[in-house]
Backbone as numpy.savetxt, mean C-alpha at the origin, in Angstrom:
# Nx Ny Nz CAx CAy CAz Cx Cy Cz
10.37 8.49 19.88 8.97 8.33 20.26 8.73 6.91 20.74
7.84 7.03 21.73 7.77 5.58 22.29 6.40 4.57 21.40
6.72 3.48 21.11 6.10 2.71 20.13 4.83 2.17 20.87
4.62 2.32 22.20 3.58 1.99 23.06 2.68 3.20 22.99
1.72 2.75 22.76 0.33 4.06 23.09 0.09 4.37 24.02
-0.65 3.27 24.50 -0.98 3.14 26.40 -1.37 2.16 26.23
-1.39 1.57 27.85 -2.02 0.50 28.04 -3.47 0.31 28.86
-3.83 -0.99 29.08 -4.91 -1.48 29.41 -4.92 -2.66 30.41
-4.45 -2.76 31.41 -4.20 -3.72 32.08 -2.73 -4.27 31.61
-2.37 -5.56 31.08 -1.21 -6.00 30.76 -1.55 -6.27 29.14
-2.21 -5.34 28.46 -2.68 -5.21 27.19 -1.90 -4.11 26.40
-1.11 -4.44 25.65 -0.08 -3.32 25.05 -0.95 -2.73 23.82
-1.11 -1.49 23.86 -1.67 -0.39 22.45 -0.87 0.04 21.93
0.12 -1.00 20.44 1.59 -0.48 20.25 0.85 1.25 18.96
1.82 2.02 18.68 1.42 3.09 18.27 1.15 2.27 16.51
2.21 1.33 16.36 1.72 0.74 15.06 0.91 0.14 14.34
-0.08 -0.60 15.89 -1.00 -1.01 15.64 -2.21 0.13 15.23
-2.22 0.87 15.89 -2.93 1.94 16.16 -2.88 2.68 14.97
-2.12 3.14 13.79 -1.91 4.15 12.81 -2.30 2.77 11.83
-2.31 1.70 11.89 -2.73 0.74 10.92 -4.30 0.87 11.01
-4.54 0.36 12.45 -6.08 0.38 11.82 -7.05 1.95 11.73
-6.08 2.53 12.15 -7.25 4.33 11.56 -7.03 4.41 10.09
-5.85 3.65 9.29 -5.59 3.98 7.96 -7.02 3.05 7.31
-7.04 1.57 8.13 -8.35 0.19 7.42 -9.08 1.67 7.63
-9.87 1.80 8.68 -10.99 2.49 8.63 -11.22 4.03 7.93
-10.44 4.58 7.68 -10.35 5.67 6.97 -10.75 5.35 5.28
-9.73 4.32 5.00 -9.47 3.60 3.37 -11.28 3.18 3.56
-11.65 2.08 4.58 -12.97 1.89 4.14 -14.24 2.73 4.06
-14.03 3.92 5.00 -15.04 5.11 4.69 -14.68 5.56 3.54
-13.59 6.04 2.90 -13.41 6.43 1.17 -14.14 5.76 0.55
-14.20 4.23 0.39 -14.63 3.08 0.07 -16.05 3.12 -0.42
-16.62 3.44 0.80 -17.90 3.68 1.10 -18.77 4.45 0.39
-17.95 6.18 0.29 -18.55 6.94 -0.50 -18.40 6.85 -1.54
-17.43 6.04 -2.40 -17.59 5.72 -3.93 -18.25 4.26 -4.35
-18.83 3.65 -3.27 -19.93 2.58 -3.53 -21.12 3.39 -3.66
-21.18 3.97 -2.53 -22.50 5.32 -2.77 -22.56 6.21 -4.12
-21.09 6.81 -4.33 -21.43 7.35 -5.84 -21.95 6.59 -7.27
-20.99 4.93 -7.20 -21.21 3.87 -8.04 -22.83 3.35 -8.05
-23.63 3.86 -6.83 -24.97 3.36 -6.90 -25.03 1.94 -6.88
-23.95 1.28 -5.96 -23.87 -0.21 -5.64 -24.12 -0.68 -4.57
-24.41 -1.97 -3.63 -25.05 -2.21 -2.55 -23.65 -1.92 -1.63
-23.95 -1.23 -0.49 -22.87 -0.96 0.31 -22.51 -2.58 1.35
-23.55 -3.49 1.23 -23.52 -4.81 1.68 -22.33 -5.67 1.17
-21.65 -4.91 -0.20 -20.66 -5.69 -0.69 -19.48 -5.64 -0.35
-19.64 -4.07 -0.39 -18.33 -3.55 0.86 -17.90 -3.95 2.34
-19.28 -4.35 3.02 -18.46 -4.49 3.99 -18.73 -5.96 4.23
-18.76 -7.12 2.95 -18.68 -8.44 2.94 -16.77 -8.25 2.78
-16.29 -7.39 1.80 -15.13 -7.67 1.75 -14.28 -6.92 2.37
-15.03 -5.78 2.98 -13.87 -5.40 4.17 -13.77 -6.49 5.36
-15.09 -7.75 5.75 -15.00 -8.32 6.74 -13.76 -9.33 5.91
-13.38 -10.15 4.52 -13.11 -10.90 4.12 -11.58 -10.37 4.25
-11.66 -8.98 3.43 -10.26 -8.36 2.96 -9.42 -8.28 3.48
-9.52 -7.60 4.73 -8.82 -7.50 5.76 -7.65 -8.09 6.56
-8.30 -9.23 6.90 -7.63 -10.57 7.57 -6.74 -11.02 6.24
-7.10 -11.29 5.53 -6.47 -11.72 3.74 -5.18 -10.96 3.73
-5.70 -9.19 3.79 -5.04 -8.28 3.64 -3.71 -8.60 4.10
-3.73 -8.65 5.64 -3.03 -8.19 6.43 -2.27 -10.02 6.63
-2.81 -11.12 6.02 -2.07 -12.19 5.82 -0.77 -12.13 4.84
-1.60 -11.37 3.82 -0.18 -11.90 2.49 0.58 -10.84 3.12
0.16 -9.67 3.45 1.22 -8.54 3.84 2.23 -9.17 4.85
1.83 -9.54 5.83 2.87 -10.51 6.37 3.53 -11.38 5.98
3.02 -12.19 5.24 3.30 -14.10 4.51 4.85 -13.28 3.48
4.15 -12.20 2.48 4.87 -11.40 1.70 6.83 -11.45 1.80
6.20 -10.36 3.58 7.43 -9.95 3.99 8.49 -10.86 4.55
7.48 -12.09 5.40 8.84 -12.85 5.95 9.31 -13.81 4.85
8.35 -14.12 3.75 9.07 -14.98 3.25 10.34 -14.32 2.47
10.47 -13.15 1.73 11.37 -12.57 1.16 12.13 -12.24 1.92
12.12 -12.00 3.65 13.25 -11.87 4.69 13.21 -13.43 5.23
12.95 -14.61 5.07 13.05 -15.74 5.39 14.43 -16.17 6.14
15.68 -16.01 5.98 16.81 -16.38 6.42 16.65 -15.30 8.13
15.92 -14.14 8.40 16.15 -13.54 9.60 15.22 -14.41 10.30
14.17 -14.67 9.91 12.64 -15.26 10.87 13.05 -16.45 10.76
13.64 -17.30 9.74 13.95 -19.23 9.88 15.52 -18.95 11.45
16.03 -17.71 11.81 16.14 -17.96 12.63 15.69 -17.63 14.04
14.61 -16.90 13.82 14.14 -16.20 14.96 12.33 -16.53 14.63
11.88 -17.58 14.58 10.28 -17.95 14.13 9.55 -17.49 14.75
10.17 -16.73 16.16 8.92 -16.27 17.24 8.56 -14.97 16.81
9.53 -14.52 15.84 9.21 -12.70 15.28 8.20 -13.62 14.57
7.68 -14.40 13.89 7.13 -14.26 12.53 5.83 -13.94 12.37
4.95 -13.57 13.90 3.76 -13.13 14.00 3.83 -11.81 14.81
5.28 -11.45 15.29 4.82 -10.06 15.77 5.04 -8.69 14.97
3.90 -8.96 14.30 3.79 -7.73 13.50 3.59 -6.18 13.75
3.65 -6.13 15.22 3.69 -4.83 16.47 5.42 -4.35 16.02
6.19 -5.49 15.61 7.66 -4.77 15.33 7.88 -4.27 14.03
6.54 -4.37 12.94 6.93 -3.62 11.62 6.61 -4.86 10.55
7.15 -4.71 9.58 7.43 -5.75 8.60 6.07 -6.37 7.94
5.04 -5.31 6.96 4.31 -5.68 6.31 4.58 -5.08 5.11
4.12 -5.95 4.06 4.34 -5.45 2.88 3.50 -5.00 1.81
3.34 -3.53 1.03 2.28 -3.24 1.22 1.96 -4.11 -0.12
2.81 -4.64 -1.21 2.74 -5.71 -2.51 2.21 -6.75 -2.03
2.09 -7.06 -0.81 1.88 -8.26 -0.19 0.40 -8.66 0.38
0.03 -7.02 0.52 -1.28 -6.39 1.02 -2.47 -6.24 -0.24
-1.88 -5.75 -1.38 -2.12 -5.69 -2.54 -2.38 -7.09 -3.51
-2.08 -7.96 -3.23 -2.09 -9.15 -3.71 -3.08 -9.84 -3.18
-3.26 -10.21 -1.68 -4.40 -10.18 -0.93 -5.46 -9.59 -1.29
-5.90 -8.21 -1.19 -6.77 -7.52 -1.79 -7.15 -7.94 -3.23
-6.90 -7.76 -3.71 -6.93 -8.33 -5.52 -7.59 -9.65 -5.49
-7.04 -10.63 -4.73 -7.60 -12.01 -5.20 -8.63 -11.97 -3.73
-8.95 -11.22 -3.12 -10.27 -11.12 -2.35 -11.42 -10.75 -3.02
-10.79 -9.62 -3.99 -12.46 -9.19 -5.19 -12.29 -9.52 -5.83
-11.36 -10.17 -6.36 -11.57 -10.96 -7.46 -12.45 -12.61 -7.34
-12.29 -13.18 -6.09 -12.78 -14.20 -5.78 -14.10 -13.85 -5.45
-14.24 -12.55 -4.34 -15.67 -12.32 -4.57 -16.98 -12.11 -5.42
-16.06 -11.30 -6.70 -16.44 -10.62 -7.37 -17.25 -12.32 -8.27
-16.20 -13.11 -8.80 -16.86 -14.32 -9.33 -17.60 -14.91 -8.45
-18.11 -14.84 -7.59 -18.93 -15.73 -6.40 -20.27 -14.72 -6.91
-20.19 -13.74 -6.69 -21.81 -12.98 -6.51 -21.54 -12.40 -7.88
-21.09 -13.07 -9.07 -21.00 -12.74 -10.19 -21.36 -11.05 -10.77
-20.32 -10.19 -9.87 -20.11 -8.40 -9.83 -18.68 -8.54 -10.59
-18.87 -7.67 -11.27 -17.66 -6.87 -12.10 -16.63 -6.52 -11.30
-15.21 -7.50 -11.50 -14.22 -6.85 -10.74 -13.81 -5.91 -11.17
-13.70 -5.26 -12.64 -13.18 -4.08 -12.40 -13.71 -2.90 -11.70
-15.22 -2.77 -11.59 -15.83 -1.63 -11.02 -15.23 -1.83 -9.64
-15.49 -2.95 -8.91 -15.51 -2.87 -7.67 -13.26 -2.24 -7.58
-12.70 -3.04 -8.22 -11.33 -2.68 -8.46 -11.35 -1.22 -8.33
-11.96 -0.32 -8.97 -11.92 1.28 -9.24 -12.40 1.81 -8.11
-13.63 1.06 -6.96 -14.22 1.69 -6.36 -13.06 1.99 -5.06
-12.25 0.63 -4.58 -11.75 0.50 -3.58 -10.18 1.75 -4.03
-9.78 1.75 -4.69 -8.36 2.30 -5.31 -8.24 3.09 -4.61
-8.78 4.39 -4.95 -8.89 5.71 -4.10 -9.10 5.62 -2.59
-9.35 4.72 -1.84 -9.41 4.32 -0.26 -7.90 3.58 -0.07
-7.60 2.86 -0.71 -6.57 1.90 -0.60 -5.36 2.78 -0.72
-5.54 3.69 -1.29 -3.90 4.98 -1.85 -3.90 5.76 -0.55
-4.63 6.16 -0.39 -5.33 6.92 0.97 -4.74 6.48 2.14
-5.12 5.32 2.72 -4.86 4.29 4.06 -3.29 4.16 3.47
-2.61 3.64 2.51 -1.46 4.04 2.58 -0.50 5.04 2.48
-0.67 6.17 2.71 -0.38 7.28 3.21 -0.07 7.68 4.16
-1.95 6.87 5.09 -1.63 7.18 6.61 -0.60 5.89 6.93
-0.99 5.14 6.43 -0.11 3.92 7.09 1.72 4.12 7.40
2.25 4.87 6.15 3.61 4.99 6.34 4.22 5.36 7.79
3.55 6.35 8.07 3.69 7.25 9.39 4.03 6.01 10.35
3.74 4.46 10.20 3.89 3.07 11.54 5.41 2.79 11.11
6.25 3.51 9.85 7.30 3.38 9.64 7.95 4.25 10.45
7.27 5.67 10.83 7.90 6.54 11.16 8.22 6.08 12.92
7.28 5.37 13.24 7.35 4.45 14.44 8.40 3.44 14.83
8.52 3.06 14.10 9.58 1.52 14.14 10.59 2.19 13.61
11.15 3.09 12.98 12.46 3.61 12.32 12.60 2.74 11.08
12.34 2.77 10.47 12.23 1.89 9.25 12.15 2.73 8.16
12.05 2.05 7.33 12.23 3.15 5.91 12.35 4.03 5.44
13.54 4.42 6.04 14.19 5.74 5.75 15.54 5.07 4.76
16.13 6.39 4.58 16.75 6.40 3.31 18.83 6.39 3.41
19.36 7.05 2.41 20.91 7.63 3.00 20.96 8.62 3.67
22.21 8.89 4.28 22.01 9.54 5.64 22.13 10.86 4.68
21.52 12.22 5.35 21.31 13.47 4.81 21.77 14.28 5.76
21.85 15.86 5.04 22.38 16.92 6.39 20.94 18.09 5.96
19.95 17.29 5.36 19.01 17.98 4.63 17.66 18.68 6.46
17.29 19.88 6.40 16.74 20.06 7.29 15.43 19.04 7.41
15.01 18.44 7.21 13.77 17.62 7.44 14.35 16.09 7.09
15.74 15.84 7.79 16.42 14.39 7.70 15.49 14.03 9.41
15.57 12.64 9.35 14.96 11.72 10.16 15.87 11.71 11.02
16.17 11.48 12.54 16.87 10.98 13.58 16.45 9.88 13.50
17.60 8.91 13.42 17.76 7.20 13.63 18.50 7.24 14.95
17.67 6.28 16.03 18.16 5.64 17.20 19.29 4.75 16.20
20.23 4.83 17.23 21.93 4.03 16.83 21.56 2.52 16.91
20.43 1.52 17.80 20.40 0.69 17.02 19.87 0.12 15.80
18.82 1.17 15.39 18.08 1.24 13.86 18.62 1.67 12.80
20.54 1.85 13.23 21.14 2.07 11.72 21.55 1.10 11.48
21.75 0.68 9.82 22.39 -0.41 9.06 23.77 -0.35 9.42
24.41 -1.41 8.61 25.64 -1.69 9.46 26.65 -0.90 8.08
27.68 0.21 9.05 28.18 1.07 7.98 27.90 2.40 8.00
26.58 2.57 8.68 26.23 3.63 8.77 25.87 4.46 10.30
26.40 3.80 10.83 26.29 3.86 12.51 27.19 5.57 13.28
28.01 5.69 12.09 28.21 7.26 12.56 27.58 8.41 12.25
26.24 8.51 11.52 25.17 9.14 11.17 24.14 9.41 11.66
23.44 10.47 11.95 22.30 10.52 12.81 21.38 11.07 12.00
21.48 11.53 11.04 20.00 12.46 10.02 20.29 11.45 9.10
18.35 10.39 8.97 18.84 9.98 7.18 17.49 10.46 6.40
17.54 10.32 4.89 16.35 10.55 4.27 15.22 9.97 5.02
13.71 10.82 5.16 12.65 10.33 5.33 11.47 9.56 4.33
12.45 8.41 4.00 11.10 7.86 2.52 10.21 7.59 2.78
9.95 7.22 4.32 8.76 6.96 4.42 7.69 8.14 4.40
7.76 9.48 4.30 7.60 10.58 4.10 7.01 10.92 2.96
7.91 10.94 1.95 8.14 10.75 0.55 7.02 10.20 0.16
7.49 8.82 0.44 6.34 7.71 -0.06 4.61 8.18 0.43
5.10 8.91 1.66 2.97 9.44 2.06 2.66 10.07 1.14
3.90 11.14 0.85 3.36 12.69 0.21 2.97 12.17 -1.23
3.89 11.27 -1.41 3.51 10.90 -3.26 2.04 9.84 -2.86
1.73 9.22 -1.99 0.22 8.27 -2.14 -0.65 9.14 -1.94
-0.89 10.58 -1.56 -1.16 11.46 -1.29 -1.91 12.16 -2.69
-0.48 12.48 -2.96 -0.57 13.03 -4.97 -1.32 11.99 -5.72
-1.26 10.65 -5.43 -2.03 9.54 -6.52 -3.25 9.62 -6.22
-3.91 9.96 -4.61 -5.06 10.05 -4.26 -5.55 11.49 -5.03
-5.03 12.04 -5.02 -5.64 13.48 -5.25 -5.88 12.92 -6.74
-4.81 12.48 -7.77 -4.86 12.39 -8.92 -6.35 11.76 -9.59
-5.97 10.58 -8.30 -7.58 9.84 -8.82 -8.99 10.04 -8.64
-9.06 10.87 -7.87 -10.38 11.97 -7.32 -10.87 13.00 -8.37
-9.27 13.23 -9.13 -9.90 14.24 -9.93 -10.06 13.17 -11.45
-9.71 12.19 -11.86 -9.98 11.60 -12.83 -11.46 11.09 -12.56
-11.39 10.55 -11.64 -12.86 9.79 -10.95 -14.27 10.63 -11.30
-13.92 12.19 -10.76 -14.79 13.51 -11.19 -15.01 13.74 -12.70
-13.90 13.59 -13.62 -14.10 13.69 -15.11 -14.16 11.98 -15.47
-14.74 11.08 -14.96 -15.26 9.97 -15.32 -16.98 10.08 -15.38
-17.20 10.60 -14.27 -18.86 10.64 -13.99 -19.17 11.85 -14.49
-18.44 12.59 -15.08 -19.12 13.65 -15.48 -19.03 13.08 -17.40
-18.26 12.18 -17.78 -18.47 11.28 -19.02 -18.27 10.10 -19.00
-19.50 9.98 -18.73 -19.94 7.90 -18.26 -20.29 7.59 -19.50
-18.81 6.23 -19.68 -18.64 5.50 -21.13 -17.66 6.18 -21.82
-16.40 7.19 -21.77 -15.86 7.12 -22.26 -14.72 6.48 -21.86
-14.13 6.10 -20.90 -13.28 5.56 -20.21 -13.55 4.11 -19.74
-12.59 2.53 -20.31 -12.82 1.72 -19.60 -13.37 1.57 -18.18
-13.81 0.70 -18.09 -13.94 0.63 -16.49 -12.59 -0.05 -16.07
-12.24 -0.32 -14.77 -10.97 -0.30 -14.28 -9.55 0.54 -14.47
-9.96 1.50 -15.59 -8.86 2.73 -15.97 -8.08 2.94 -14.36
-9.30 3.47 -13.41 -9.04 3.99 -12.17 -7.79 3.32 -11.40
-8.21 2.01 -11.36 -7.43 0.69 -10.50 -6.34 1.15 -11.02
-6.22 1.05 -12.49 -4.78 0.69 -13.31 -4.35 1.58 -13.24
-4.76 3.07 -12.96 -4.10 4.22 -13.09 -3.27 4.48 -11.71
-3.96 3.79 -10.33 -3.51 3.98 -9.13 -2.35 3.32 -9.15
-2.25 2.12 -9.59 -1.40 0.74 -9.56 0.32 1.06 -10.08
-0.42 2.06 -11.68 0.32 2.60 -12.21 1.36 4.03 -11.65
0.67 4.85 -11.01 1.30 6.12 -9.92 2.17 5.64 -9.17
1.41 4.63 -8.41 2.05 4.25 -7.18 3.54 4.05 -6.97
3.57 2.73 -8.80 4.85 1.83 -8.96 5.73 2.62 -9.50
5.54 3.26 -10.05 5.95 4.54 -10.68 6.65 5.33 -9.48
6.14 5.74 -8.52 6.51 6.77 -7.30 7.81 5.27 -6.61
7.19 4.23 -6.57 7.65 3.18 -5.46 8.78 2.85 -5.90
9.28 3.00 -7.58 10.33 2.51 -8.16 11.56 3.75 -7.31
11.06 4.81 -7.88 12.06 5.79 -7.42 12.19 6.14 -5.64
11.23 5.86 -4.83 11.52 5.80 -3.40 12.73 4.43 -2.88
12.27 3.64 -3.94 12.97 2.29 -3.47 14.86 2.61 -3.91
14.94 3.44 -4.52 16.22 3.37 -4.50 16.56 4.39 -3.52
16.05 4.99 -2.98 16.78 6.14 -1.78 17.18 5.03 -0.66
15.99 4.25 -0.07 16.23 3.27 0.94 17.28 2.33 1.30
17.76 2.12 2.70 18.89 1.32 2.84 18.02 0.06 3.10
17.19 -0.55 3.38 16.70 -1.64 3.74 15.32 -2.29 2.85
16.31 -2.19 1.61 15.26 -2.87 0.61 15.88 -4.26 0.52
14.67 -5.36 0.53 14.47 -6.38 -0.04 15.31 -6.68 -1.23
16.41 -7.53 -1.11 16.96 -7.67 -2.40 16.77 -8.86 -3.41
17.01 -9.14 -4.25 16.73 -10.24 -5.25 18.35 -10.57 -5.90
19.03 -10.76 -5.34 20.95 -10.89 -5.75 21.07 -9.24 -6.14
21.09 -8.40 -6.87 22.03 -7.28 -7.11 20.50 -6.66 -7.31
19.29 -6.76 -7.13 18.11 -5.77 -7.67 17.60 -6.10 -6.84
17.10 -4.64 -6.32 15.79 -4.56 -5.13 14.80 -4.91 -5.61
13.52 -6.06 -4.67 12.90 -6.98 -5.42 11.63 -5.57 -5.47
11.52 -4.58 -4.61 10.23 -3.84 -5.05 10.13 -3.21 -6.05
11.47 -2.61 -6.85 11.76 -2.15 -7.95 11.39 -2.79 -9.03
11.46 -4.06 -9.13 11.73 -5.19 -10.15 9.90 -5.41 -9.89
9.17 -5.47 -9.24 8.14 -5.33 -8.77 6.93 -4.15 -9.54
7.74 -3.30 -9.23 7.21 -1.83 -9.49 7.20 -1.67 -11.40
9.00 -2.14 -11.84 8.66 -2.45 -13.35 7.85 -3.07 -13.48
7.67 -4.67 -13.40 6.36 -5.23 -13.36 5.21 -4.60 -13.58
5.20 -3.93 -13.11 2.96 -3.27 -12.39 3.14 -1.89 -13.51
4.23 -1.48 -13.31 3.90 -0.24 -14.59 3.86 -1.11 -15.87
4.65 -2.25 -16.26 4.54 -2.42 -17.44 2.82 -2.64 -18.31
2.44 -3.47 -17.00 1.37 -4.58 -16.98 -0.04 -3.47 -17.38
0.30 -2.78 -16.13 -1.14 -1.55 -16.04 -0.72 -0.67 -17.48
0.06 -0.38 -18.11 -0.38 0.28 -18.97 -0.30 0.20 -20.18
0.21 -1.33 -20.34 -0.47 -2.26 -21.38 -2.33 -2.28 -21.24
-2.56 -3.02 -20.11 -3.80 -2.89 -19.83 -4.89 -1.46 -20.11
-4.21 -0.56 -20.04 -4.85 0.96 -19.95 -4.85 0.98 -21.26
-4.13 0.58 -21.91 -4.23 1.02 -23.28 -4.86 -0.32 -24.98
-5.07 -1.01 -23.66 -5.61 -2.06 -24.60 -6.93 -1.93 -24.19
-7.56 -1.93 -23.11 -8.82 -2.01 -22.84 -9.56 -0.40 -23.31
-9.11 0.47 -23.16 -9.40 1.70 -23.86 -9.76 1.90 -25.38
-8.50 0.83 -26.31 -8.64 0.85 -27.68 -9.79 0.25 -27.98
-10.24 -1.05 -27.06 -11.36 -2.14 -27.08 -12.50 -1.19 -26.78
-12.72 -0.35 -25.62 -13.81 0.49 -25.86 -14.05 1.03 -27.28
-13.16 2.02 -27.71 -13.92 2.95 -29.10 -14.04 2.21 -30.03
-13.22 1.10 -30.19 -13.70 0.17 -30.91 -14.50 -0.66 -30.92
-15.46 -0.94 -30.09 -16.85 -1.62 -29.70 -17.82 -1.10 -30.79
-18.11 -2.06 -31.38 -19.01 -2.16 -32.26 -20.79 -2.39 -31.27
């Protein structure tokens, strides 16, 4: 598939750009309707979709080259063309986080609500987003003879694997499971408002955070082009991280509810 959309004069519409921002705008209409359910000013939302965004889509970059640093310290002119791939979505996530979180202390609003509100948009947009993998040939997996294996162009195979033409589709994988976390949290979200106060607030966030890393640990080992850290893929090591963290958190802030005096 050709990575160009169409053009516009000498204005390139790469297809990656294009599946990125229908995922922003999709994630921020989700967004939207659970500011509307939360009964919160929708003015806040789109202070930090104008803020988030740019943030977003900084660390997601900053993320990726610095952990690929030895390819871009020799090639510095890739290090802004992000039309060839290479965002990270931990990187995206980190951004986001310290955007409401910084907001959130400025107009002194509860980060966790606002945390819960965005989750379910944010799982969502990455879903659609994978599909800019399916563009660039990227994150796919070992080579397969499985009927729904990926065709890799011969220069988008790793080195070793160049006599193979079907490999796993993780980037696939990875939609169908952000997919399942979205659904998951729609229906927790539904038995939240239908018992307002029994459940921390931020459960939601931590529960997404928690699916995700959970799904991301086990996609990350199918992949040939993970990020490494000497002998451990750093998203894995990542992914332990965020499960450990979130459900410590889930289960401490929960005990602190019924126990509220």
């Amino acid at each position: 598939m050709e990575k160009i959309a169409f053009c516009i004069g000498t204005i390139n519409f790469n297809w990656f750009g294009l599946i990125l921002a229908t995922a922003i705008m999709i994630a921020v209409a989700i967004s939207w309707y659970f500011v509307r359910l939360h009964k919160e000013n929708p003015d806040n939302l789109l202070d930090l979709t104008l803020v988030g965004i740019p943030i977003g889509l900084l660390f997601a970059r900053g993320y990726y080259v610095v952990v690929n640093w030895p390819m871009y310290a020799a090639h510095p002119n890739e290090i802004w063309q992000i039309q060839h791939g290479g965002l990270s979505i931990h990187g995206a996530a980190i951004g986001l986080l310290l955007t409401i979180w910084g907001y959130c202390k400025v107009k002194k609003l509860s980060f966790w609500r606002w945390a819960d509100i965005v989750a379910p948009g944010f799982v969502f947009g990455q879903a659609l987003g994978q599909w800019g993998n399916f563009i660039n040939q990227d994150a796919f997996g070992y080579p397969t003879d499985a009927a729904w294996g990926i065709y890799i162009d011969y220069i988008y195979r790793p080195i070793g694997y160049e006599q193979f033409d079907f490999f796993h589709p993780v980037f696939l994988y990875e939609c169908l499971w952000d997919l399942f976390v979205f659904s998951i949290l729609i229906i927790v979200s539904w038995r939240i408002s239908k018992n307002p106060g029994k459940t921390a607030t931020g459960n939601l966030f931590l529960l997404y955070i928690f699916l995700y890393s959970a799904g991301r640990f086990v996609m990350e080992g199918l992949r040939l082009d993970s990020e490494m850290l000497g002998q451990w893929r750093l998203a894995q090591l990542v992914s332990l991280g965020a499960i450990f963290v979130t459900g410590i958190l889930m289960v401490w802030r929960n005990y602190k509810l019924r126990n509220r005096v």
